[in-house]
KEPA-686021 format. One record per residue (C-alpha): residue in one letter; x, y, z. Coordinates in steps of 0.001 Angstrom, whole numbers, plus 500000, padded with zeros to 6 digits. Layout:
<sites>
aXYZ ...
</sites>
This chain:
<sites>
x193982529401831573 x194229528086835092 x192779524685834754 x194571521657836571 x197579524427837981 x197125522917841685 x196873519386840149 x199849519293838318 x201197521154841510 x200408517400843468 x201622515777840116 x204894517680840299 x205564516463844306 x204365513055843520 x207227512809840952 x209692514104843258 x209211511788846027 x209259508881843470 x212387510020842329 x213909510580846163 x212705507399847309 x213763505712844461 x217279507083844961 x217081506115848632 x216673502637847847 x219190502765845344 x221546503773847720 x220366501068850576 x221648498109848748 x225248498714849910 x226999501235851614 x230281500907850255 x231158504372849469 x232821502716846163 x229247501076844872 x228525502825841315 x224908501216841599 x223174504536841234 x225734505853839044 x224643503257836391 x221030504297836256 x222190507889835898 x224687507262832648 x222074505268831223 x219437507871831525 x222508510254830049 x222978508204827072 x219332507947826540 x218631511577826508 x216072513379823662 x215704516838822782 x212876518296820997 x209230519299821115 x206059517007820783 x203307519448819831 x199981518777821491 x196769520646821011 x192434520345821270 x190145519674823813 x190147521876827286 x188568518615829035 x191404516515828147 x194946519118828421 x194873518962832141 x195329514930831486 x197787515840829018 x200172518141830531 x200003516309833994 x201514513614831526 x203631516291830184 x205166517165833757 x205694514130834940 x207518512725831415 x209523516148831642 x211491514841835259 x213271512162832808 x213850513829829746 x213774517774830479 x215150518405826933 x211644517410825614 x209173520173825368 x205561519046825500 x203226522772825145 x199695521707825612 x197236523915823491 x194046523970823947 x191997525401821110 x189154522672821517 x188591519280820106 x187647521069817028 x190145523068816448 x192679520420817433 x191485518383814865 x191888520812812632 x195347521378813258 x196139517923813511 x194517517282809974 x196419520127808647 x199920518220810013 x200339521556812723 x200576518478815827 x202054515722816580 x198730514435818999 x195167515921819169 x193602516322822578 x189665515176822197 x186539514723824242 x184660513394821151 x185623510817818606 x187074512223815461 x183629512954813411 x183793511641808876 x184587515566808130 x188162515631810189 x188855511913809313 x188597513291805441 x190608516054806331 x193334514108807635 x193129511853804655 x193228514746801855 x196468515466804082 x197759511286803928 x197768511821807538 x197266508455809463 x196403507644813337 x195142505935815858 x192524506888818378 x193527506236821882 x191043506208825249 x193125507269828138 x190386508145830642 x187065508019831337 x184474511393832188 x181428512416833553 x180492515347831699 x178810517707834583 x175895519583835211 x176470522311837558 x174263525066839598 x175161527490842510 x175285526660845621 x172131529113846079 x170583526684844158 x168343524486846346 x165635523337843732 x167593521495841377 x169098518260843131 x167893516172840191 x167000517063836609 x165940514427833756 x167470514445830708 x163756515658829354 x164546518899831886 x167920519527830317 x166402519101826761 x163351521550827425 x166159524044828516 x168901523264825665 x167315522658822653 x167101525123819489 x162811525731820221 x164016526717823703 x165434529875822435 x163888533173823659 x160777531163825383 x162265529038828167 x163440531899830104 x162686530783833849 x163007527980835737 x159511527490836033 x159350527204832013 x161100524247832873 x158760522901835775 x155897524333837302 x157290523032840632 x160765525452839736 x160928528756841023 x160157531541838430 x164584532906838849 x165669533765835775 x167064530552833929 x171213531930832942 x173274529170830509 x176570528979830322 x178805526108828752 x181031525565825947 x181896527217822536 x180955525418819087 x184677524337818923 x184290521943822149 x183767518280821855 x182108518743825282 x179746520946823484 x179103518606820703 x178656515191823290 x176239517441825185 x174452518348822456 x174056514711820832 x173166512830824433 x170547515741825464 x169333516910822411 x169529514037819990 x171653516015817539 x175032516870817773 x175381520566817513 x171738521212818054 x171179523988820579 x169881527270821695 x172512529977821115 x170879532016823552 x173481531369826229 x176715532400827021 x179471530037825204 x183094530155826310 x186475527498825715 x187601528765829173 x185604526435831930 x187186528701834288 x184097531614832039 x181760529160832638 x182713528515836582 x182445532363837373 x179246532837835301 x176857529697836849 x178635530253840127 x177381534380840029 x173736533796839109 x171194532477841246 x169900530878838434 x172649529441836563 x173153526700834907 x176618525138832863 x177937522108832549 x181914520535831616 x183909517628832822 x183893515818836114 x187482516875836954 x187118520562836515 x183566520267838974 x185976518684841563 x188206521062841252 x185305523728842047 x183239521960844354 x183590524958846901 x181117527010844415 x179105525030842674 x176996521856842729 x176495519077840881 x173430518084839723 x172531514236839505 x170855512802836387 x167715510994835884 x167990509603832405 x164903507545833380 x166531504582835928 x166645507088838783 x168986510039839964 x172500509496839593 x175482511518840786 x178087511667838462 x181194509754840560 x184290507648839170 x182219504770840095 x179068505742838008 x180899507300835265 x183245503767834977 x180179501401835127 x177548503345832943 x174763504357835655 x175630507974834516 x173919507941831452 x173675509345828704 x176677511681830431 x179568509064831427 x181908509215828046 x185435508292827044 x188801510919826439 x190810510482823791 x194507511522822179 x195024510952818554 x198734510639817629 x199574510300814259 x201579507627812508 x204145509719811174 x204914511587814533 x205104508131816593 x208055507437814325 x209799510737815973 x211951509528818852 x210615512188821306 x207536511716820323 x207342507988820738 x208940508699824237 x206509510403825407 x203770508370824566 x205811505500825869 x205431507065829303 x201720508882828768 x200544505147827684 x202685503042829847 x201634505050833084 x197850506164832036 x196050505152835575 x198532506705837851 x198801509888835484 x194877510096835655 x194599509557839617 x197026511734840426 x195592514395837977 x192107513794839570 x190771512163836091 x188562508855836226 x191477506355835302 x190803503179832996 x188751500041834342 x191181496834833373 x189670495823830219 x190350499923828877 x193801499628830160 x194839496460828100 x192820497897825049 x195087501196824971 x197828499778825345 x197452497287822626 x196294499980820257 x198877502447820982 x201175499237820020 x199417498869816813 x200443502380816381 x203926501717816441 x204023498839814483 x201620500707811723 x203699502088808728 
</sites>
């Protein structure tokens, strides 16, 4: 999967000139050739240095977030390995509950099935925002009807009686032209899937399956972005990253059309679609020195991880709540 590659490619220079200018202004504060002032910094980091590998897997919306974390934490301890799977939030969870990771990915809260799971395996955790999302609606950019739906649009297209009888877009509205109506959007597995599902149709998991499901958004890009009539939908982050094909469509949940923005998805107005991203780490692998390293940094740095990785960073009051969870976390057990 290709998903946040040019990202992390910005994340990856960002870190380098913060560690050259850093060392520049190391180096400023005398010029005595003698000075061991940035010699220090560099035995420290020495002395400090982990090894190991701090096993990450689940939702597709969230791994970009993740792994730009991953890159950045990698420039001070290299020894570290951080892979970033990404078999959904589902199938993270299931892996996580089955003691396979160290940290589930998630765009969902952990549902009473998985938290059983997890307890039939006396595995403990925490559940940890560290961004914010605006799951998307997208169409082609031959697409001129469809500025603005209503959530009673996207229900009428979605939902299980849709299924072999909403086949247009004039099934939708008369006003719609009659071009065929194409889905695409996430597998069962996806906790995008299953928020969709819940804010559109009122039941989580309740959909047509009449459409063409995929874990890879880059599936769904190619699909809405080849059909005239297509329709998907995925996180804000992955739209911006395909803006040049696609559109997105604003939401009238009944207060009006709203774009999905950072600014609407941080104050609410892009409801029911605006939703939190999670990372579960469990008790048992906080007490892991790499592990608890890298969550030092992932937690300690979560706004400029997320801006730099194009996500919708933390308002103040989300920041201070992390971080006082994740210490919970490492004072639990």
């Amino acid at each position: 999967m290709t998903r946040g590659q040019r990202r992390l490619s910005a994340v990856a220079t960002t870190a380098l000139v913060v560690v050259l200018s850093s060392a520049a202004c190391g180096g400023s504060d005398a010029g005595d050739p003698s000075d061991t002032s940035s010699a220090a910094p560099a035995e420290s980091g020495a002395a400090a240095q982990l090894s190991g590998e701090v096993k990450v897997d689940g939702s597709s919306t969230v791994a970009p977030l993740t792994q730009a974390a991953s890159e950045l934490f990698g420039e001070e301890q290299p020894q570290v390995r951080v892979p970033v799977g990404t078999s959904g939030t589902g199938g993270g969870f299931e892996k996580f509950c089955n003691g396979e990771t160290d940290v589930s990915n998630a765009s969902r809260a952990i549902e009473d099935d998985e938290k059983a799971a997890c307890a039939a395996k006396s595995i403990t955790f925490s559940e940890l925002t560290v961004a914010t999302d605006a799951l998307t609606v997208v169409v082609p950019k031959e697409n001129t009807w469809a500025t603005c739906l209503t959530t009673d649009q996207l229900k009428k297209m979605w939902e299980p009686a849709a299924e072999g009888k909403v086949k247009t877009w004039k099934d939708v509205d008369a006003k719609f032209p009659a071009e065929e109506l194409k889905l695409y959007g996430p597998g069962t597995d996806s906790g995008t899937f299953d928020y969709f599902t819940d804010a559109i149709n009122g039941e989580e998991g309740a959909s047509r399956k009449d459409y063409s499901p995929s874990e890879n958004d880059n599936d769904i890009v190619t699909g809405v972005s080849g059909a005239k009539g297509g329709l998907g939908y995925f996180g804000f982050t992955y739209f911006e990253e395909n803006a040049d094909k696609l559109t997105a469509v604003q939401i009238d949940s009944g207060n009006g059309c709203v774009a999905p923005s950072v600014e609407t998805a941080q104050n609410g107005t892009y409801a029911p679609l605006s939703r939190p991203l999670f990372i579960y780490p469990s008790t048992a692998a906080v007490k892991k020195p790499e592990v608890a390293a890298f969550l030092d940094y992932y937690v300690g740095n979560i706004n400029a991880i997320a801006t730099d990785a194009q996500f919708i960073p933390l308002n103040a009051e989300q920041e201070a709540k992390l971080k006082s969870d994740y210490e919970a976390l490492k004072s639990a057990g």
